[in-house]
C-alpha positions, 0 to 999 in steps of 0.5 A: 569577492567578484560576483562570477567568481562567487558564482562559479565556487557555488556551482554544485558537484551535482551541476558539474557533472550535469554539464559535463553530461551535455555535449561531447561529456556524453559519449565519453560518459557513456563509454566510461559508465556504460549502462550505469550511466542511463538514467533509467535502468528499466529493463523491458520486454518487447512482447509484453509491452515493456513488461517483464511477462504477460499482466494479470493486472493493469491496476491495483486499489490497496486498502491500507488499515493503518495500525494493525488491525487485529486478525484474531477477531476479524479472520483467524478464527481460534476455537480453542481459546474458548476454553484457555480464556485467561490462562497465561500464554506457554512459553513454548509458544512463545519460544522466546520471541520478542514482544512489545514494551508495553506488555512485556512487564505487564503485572498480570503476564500475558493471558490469552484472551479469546475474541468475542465475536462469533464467525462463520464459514462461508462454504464448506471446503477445507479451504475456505474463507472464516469471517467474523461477524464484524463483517457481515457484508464482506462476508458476501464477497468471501468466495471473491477473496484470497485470504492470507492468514500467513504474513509476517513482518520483523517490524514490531512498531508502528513507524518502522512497520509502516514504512517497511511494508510501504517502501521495503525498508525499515529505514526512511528514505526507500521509494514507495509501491506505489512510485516502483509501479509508476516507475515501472508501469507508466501511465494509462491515463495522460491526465490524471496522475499515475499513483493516487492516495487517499485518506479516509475519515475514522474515529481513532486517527491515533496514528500519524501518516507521513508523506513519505509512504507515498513518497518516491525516495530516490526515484523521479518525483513524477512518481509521487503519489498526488493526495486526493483531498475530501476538503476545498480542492480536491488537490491543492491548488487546483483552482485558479486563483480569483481573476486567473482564467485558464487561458493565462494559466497556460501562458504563465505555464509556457513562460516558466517552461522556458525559463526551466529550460534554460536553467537545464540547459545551464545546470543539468540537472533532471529534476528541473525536467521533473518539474516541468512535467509535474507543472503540465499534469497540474494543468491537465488536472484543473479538468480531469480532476472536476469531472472525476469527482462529479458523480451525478452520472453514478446510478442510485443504485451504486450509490446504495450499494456502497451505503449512506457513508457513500454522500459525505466527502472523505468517508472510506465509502466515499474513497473507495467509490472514488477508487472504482472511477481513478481505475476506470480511468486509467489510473495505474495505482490507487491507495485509501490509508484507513487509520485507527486500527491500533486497538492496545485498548477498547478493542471491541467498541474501537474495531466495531467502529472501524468495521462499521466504516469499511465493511460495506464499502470493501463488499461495494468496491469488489461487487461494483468493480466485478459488475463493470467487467474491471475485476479482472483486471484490477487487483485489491488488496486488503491489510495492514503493518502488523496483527494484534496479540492472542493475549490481553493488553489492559481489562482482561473480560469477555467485553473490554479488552485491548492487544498488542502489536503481533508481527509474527502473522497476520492476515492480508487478503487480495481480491481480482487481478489475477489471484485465486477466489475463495480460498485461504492459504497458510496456516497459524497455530491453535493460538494464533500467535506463530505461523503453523503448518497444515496440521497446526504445529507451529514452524520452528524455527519461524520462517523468516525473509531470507529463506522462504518457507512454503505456505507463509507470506513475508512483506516481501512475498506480498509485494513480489506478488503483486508486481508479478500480477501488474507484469514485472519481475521484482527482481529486475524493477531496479533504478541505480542510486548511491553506487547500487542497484535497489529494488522495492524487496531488496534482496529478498522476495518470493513470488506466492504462485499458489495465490495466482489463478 
């Protein structure tokens, strides 16, 4: 076949409306499609800076225990179980609800199982803060935090759970919190990217984390979250290689640049601009991002108040530290993936390890951010996919004993950025096992996304939340893909007003 005939068969439906799109084929493209045909539907506000209404907010560190860390022994203390230790869950709890594999055909049924761990109250309100005795130094930052006892989720499995309170779908695919505030925030800092991810060093990494729950979906790839790294460089790729100087970077830099020029001029195509963009932040980078991770102007003090873990690379100590200096720079969206919280057995030595991990470093993060005059403004959130059960899953002793995955409510907590400080908010019933209403009594039937229920906080409701706190309207982030508008909390979402100050 004639090679330019061969070529012209090849070109794609994608590049063809890309040069269409150039020239006259724009305003009659616009004319047709009107606003659709935009590529950026964000709408925005010009007293508010772009924003849908004034922030509380500029950044959030989310602190994500991947797995589902179990609330009953860590912030829903339940007295009663002291008393029912091994008894069988009623069915009228139950009322039906949906359960694991794992443990709906276990021999000894499901026997409640009460937490071995002693808590304490941090003041004397009716609304205030039970902690567990797994975390005595967060504990000294409970009149900091606003504690969710309510949330809930549909998800009942790890990768569906995971992926839904990251991208608002159960489904692969969705852009991620973190590339929706990229998208709709921007960027403080022109050097360092706008969404930055770590994962933090545990001693029960069971659960896989994919790319994609930092990932952008269908939106520009500028958005990505950028991994941090606790290995070699700090982002792949970030030095030169061996007899490369900076200055020849930056000429194969300009170079490339003109050559995807001129393939967008010749194509279309806005992901080759996409590219250009990410090649420029690599470079900036290869500065940045040394002086970032050089800590000698961090004070002893700091360091102590963070703990030992704080001098070894890729600790969640270290990570949070690393999280404190991204926002003091700048950076709009910080997240430490945590792994190892699914405790279906050996939950006290498992939970025990992992609070060993984070319990020092969330109290440091929270005091170090208050010190520096940046609580305020940066919003911490703390949480996972899903909770773990009020009955036993395995050994059933006071010693040694495992829970299942519980969806139906578990506990989050916020810090900073705008939101209320030493308060609890909703309720769950004397088990622990259904979202409840002031009294105790289990709400029936459970509230679910669709009609929201005052006092409970669905997946939706957190992430509604927290992008009314950094300034925008969930309702209206939108981006235009496949024929329909999609936002991060589809066409559900409830901004929780009772959390903000």
């Amino acid at each position: 076949m004639n090679p330019i005939r061969e070529h012209e068969l090849m070109t794609t439906r994608r590049q063809l409306f890309g040069r269409g799109a150039l020239g006259v084929g724009t305003a009659a493209l616009a004319n047709l499609f009107g606003d659709s045909a935009r590529a950026d539907q964000r709408p925005t506000a010009k007293e508010h800076g772009g924003l849908h209404h004034a922030p509380k907010a500029k950044s959030v560190i989310y602190l994500f225990m991947s797995g589902g860390p179990s609330q009953l022994d860590l912030w829903d203390y339940k007295p009663l179980l002291e008393k029912k230790f091994s008894e069988q869950l009623p069915a009228e709890i139950r009322d039906g609800q949906r359960i694991t594999g794992m443990t709906a055909n276990q021999q000894n049924g499901l026997p409640l199982c009460p937490s071995k761990y002693k808590f304490r109250k941090v003041d004397n309100q009716s609304d205030g803060v039970w902690v567990s005795e797994l975390l005595p130094h967060t504990a000294t930052v409970a009149n900091e935090l606003c504690v969710v006892r309510s949330t809930f989720t549909e998800a009942i499995n790890h990768d569906p759970a995971i992926t839904y309170i990251q991208t608002g779908s159960q489904v692969p695919g969705r852009p991620s919190l973190g590339a929706w505030l990229s998208y709709g925030l921007g960027t403080m800092n022109e050097n360092l990217p706008h969404y930055v991810v770590m994962h933090a060093r545990t001693n029960f990494a069971e659960q896989s984390l994919f790319n994609r729950l930092w990932g952008t979906g269908f939106l520009p790839s500028e958005h990505q979250g950028i991994l941090m790294r606790s290995q070699g460089d700090p982002v792949l790729y970030l030095s030169n290689p061996e007899g490369i100087s900076h200055q020849d970077r930056r000429k194969q830099l300009d170079a490339l640049t003109a050559l995807n020029q001129s393939q967008h001029q010749r194509f279309g195509h806005p992901e080759v601009l996409e590219r250009i963009k990410q090649h420029e932040m690599a470079y900036r980078m290869q500065t940045s991002v040394p002086e970032l991770m050089d800590w000698s102007d961090e004070s002893a003090e700091t360091l102590n108040l963070y703990g030992e873990d704080v001098n070894t690379p890729g600790t969640f100590a270290a990570c949070c530290l690393n999280a404190r200096r991204l926002v003091e720079r700048g950076v709009r969206n910080v997240q430490i993936f945590h792994r190892g919280w699914d405790a279906h057995g050996r939950l006290p030595t498992e939970h025990e390890s992992q609070c060993k991990d984070i319990d020092q470093a969330c109290a440091a993060l929270i005091k170090d951010l208050r010190r520096r005059g940046l609580l305020d403004e940066t919003l911490v959130v703390w949480g996972g996919e899903f909770g773990r059960t009020v009955y036993c899953q395995g050994n059933l002793t006071r010693e040694d004993y495992g829970r299942d995955h519980h969806p139906r409510c578990f506990t989050t907590w916020m810090a900073g950025g705008g939101v209320r400080s030493g308060i609890t908010y909703g309720h769950t019933d004397d088990y622990g096992y259904n979202i409840a209403d002031s009294d105790g009594v289990p709400l029936y039937p459970q509230p679910s996304k669709e009609k929201w229920t005052p006092g409970t906080m669905h997946i939706h409701d957190l992430n509604a939340t927290i992008l009314h706190l950094l300034g925008i309207d969930h309702r209206k982030l939108t981006s235009r893909y496949q024929g329909r508008d999609f936002r991060l909390t589809d066409i559900d979402g409830h901004v929780l007003h009772d959390l903000i100050a």
